[in-house]
C-alpha positions as a Markdown table, in Angstrom:
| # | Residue | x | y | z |
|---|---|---|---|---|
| 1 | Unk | 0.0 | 0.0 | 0.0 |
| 2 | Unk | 1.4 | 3.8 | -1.3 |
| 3 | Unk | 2.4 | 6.1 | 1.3 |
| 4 | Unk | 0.2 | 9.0 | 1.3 |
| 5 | Unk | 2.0 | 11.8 | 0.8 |
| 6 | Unk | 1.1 | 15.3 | 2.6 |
| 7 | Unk | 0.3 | 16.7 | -0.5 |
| 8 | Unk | -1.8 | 14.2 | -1.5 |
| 9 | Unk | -5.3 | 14.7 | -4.0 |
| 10 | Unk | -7.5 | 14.5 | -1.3 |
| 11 | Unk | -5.7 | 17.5 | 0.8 |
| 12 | Unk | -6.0 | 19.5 | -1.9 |
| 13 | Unk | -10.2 | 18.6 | -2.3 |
| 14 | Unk | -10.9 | 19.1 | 1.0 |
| 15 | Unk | -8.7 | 22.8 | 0.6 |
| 16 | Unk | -10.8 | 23.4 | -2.7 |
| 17 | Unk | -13.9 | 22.4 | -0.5 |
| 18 | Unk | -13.4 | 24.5 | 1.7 |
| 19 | Unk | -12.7 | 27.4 | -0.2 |
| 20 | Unk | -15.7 | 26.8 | -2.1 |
| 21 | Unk | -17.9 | 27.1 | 1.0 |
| 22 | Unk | -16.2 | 30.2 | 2.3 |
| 23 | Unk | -17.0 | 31.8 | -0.9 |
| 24 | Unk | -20.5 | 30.7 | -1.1 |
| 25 | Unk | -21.4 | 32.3 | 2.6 |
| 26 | Unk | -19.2 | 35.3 | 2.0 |
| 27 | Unk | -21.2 | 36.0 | -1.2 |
| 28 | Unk | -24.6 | 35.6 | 0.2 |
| 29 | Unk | -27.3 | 38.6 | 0.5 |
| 30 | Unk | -27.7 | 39.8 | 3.7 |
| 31 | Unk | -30.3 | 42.2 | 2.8 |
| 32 | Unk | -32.3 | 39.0 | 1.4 |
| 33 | Unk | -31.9 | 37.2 | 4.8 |
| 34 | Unk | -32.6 | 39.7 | 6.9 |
| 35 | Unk | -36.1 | 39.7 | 4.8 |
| 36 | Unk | -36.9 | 36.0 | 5.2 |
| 37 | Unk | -36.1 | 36.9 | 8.7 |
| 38 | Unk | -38.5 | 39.6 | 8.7 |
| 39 | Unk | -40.9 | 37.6 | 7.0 |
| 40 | Unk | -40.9 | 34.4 | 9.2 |
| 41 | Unk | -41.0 | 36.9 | 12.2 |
| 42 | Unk | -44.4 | 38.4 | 10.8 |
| 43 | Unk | -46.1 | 34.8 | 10.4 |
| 44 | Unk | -45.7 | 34.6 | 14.0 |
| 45 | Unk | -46.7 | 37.5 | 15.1 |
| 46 | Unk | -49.6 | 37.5 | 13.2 |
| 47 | Unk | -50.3 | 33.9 | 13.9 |
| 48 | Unk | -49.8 | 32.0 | 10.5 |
| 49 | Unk | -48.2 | 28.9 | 9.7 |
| 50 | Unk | -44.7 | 28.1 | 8.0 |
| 51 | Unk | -44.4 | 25.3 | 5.3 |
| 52 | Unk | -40.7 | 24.0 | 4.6 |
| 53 | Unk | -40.7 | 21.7 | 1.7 |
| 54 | Unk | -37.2 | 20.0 | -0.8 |
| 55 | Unk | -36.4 | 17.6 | -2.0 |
| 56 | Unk | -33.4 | 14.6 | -1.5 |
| 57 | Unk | -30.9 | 16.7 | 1.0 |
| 58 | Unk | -33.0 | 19.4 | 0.6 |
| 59 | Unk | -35.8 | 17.7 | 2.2 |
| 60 | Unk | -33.7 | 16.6 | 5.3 |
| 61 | Unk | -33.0 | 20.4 | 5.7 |
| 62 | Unk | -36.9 | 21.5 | 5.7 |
| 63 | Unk | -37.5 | 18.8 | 8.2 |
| 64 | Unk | -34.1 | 19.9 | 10.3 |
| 65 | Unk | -35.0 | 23.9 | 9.7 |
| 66 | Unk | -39.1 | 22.9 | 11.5 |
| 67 | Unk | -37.3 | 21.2 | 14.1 |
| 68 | Unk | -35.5 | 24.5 | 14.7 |
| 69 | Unk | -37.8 | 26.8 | 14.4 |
| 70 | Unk | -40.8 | 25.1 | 16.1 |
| 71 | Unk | -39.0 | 23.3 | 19.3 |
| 72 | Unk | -36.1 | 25.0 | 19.0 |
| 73 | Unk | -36.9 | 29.0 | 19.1 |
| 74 | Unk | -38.7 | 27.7 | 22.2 |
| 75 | Unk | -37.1 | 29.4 | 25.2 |
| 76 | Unk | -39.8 | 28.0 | 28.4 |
| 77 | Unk | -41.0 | 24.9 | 27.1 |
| 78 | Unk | -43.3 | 23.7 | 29.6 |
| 79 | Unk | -44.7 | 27.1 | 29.5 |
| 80 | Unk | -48.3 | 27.0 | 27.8 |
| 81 | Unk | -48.5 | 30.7 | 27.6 |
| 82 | Unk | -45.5 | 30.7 | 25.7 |
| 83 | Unk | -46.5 | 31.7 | 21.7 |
| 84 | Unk | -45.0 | 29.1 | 19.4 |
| 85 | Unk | -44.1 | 29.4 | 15.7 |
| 86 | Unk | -46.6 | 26.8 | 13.4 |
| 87 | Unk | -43.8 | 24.9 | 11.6 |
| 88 | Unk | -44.7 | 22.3 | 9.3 |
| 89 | Unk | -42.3 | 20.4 | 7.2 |
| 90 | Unk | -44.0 | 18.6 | 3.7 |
| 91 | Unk | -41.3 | 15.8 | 3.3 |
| 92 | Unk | -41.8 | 14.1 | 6.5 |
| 93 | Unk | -45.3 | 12.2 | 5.6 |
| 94 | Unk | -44.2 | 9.2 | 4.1 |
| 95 | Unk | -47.8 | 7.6 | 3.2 |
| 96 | Unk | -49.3 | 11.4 | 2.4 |
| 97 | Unk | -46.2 | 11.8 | 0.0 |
| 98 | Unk | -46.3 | 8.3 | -1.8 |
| 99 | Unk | -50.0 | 8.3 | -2.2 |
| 100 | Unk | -50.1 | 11.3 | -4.3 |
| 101 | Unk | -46.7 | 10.8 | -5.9 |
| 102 | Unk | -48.5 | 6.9 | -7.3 |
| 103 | Unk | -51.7 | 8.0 | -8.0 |
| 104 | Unk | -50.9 | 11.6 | -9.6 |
| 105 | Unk | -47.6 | 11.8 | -9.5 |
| 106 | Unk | -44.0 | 13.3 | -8.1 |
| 107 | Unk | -44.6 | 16.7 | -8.9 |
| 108 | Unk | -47.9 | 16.5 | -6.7 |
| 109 | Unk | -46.6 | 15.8 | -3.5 |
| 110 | Unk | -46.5 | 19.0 | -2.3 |
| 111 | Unk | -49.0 | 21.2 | -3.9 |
| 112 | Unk | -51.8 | 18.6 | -2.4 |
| 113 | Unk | -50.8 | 19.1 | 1.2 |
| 114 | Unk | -51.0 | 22.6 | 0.7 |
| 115 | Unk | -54.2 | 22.3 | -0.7 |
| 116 | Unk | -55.0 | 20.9 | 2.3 |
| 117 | Unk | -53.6 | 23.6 | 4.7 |
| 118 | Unk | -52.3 | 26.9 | 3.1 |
| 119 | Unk | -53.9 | 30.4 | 3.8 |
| 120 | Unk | -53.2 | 34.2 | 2.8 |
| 121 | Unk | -49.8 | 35.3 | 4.6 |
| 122 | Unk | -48.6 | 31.9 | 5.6 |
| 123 | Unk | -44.6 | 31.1 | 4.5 |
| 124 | Unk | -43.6 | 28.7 | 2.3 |
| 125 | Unk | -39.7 | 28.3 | 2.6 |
| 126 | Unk | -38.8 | 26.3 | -0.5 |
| 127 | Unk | -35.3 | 25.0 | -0.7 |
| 128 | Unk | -33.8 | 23.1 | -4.1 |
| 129 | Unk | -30.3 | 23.7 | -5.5 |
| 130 | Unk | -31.6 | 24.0 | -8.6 |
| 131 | Unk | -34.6 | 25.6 | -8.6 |
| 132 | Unk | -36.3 | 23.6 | -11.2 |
| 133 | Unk | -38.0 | 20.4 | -9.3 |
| 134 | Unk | -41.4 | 20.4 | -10.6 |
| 135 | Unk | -42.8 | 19.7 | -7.4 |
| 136 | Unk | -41.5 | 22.9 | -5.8 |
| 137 | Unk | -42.1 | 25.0 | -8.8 |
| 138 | Unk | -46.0 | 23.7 | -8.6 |
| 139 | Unk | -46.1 | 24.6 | -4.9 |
| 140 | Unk | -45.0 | 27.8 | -5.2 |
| 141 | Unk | -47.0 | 29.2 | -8.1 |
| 142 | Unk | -50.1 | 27.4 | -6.0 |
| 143 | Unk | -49.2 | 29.0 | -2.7 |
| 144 | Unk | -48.9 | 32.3 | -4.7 |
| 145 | Unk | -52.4 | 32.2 | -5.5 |
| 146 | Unk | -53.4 | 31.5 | -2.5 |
| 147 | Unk | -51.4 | 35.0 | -1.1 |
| 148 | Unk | -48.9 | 32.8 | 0.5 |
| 149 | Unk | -45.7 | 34.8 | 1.0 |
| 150 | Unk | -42.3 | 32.6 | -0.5 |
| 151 | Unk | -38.8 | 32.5 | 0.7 |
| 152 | Unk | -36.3 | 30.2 | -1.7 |
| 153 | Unk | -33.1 | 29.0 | -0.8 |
| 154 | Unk | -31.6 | 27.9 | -3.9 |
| 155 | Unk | -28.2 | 27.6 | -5.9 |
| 156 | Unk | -26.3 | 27.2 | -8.6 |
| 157 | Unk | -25.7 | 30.4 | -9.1 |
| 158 | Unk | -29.1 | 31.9 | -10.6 |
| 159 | Unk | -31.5 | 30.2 | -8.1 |
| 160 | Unk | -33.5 | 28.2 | -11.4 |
| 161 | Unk | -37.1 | 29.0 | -12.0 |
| 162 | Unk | -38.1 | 29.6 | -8.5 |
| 163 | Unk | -36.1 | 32.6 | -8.2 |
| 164 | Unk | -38.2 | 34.4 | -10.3 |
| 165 | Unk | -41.4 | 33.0 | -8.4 |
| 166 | Unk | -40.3 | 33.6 | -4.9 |
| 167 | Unk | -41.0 | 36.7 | -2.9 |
| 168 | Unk | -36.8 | 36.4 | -1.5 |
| 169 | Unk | -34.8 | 34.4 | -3.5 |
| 170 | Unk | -31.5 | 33.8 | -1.0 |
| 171 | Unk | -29.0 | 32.1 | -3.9 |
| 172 | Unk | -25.8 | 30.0 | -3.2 |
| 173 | Unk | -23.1 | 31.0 | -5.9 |
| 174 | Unk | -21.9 | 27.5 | -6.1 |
| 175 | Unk | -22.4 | 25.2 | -9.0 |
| 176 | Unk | -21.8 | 21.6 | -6.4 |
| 177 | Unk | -24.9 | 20.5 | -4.1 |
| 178 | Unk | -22.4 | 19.9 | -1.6 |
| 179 | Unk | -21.5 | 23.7 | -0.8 |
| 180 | Unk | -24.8 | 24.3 | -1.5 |
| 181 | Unk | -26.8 | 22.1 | 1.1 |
| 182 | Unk | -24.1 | 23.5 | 3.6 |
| 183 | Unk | -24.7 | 26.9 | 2.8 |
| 184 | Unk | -28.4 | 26.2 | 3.7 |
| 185 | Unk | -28.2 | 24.8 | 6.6 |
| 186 | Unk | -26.1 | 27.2 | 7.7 |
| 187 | Unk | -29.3 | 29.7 | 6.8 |
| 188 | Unk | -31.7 | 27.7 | 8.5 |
| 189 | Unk | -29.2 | 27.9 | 11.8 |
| 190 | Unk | -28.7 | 31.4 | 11.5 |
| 191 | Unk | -32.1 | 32.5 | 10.9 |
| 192 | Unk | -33.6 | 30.5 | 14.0 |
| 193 | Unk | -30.9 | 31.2 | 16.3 |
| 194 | Unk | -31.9 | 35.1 | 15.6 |
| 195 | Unk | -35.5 | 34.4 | 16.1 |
| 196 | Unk | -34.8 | 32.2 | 18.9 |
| 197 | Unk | -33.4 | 35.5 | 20.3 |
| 198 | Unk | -36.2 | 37.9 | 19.6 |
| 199 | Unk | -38.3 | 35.4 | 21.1 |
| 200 | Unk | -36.4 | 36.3 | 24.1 |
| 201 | Unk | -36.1 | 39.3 | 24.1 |
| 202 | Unk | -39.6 | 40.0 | 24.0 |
| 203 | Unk | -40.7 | 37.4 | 26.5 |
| 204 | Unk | -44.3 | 37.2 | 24.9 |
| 205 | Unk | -44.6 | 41.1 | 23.5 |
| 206 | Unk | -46.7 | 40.9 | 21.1 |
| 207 | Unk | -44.6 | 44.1 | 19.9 |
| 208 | Unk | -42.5 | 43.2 | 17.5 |
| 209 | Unk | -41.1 | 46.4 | 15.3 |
| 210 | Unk | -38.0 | 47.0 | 13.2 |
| 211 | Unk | -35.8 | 46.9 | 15.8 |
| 212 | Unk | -36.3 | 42.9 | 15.4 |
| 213 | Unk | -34.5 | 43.4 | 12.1 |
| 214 | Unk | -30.9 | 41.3 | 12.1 |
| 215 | Unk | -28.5 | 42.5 | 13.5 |
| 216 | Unk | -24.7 | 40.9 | 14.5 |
| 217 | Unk | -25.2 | 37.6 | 16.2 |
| 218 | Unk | -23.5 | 37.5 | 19.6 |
């Protein structure tokens, strides 16, 4: 068996790697986070509901990102009085997602739950690297006519189709899903730990102003 050397092929990947990811987050929008912020923090104050919905990796991230933001922005959680975000993640109903996908198809999986459950002002957060699943493009355009309001967190570079449906496209300038996926979960961490905070800082207020906008984490 070879020797591996110190400069070896896979040193350099995991330096190109990396790099790759450090550009990708030092290239993001701000202004377009602090909206879905902004946006996300509205739905709760005003008592809607927030869909998360992706596909493959991306689906593992909407469940992750309604863990987060529905148990974890929690601060007193045996606390009924306490106000809770209404997270719901599309990818995590196996029977609901396999029924329509065999009787009507893929593309149908989510746009029939949200048939089910979507009202004016409620949040669809879409995430696909592409942009271009035809399930997520057919859930946005639905939830659009229904007065949804849509975040996208997308990638390779011009965010696909959805970008141009979503009200705050937040795209990855990365042309790999790798650095991509990472660069969203990295969004859905950022953007709960921040609301997580508000949550505490209010304490129940029902006040919640400009002054929630993002600011520094610390």
């Amino acid at each position: 068996m070879k020797k591996i050397q110190k400069n070896s092929a896979s040193k350099k990947f995991i330096n190109s790697y990396f790099d790759e990811v450090k550009h990708c987050l030092d290239s993001l929008d701000s202004k377009k986070i602090e909206l879905a912020i902004d946006m996300i923090l509205r739905a709760y104050k005003n008592d809607r509901k927030v869909f998360i919905l992706g596909n493959g990796g991306s689906a593992s991230t909407a469940s992750h990102m309604a863990c987060d933001l529905g148990k974890g922005t929690l601060q007193r959680i045996y606390d009924n009085s306490e106000r809770r975000l209404k997270v719901i993640s599309l990818t995590d109903n196996v029977a609901v997602m396999t029924a329509y996908g065999n009787d009507l198809g893929f593309e149908d999986i989510f746009v029939q739950q949200l048939r089910n459950l979507v009202e004016t002002d409620d949040v669809i957060v879409a995430i696909s690297g592409s942009g271009n699943s035809k399930n997520v493009i057919k859930a946005l355009s639905y939830a659009k006519e229904c007065g949804a309001k849509t975040i996208g967190f997308l990638g390779f570079k011009t965010g696909g189709q959805a970008a141009g449906l979503v009200d705050c496209p937040i795209i990855v300038d990365s042309n790999f899903y790798g650095p991509i996926e990472d660069v969203h979960n990295v969004l859905n961490h950022l953007i709960s730990s921040w609301i997580s905070k508000v949550k505490n800082m209010h304490d129940g207020n029902e006040k919640l102003t400009n002054e929630n906008k993002a600011v520094p984490f610390r």
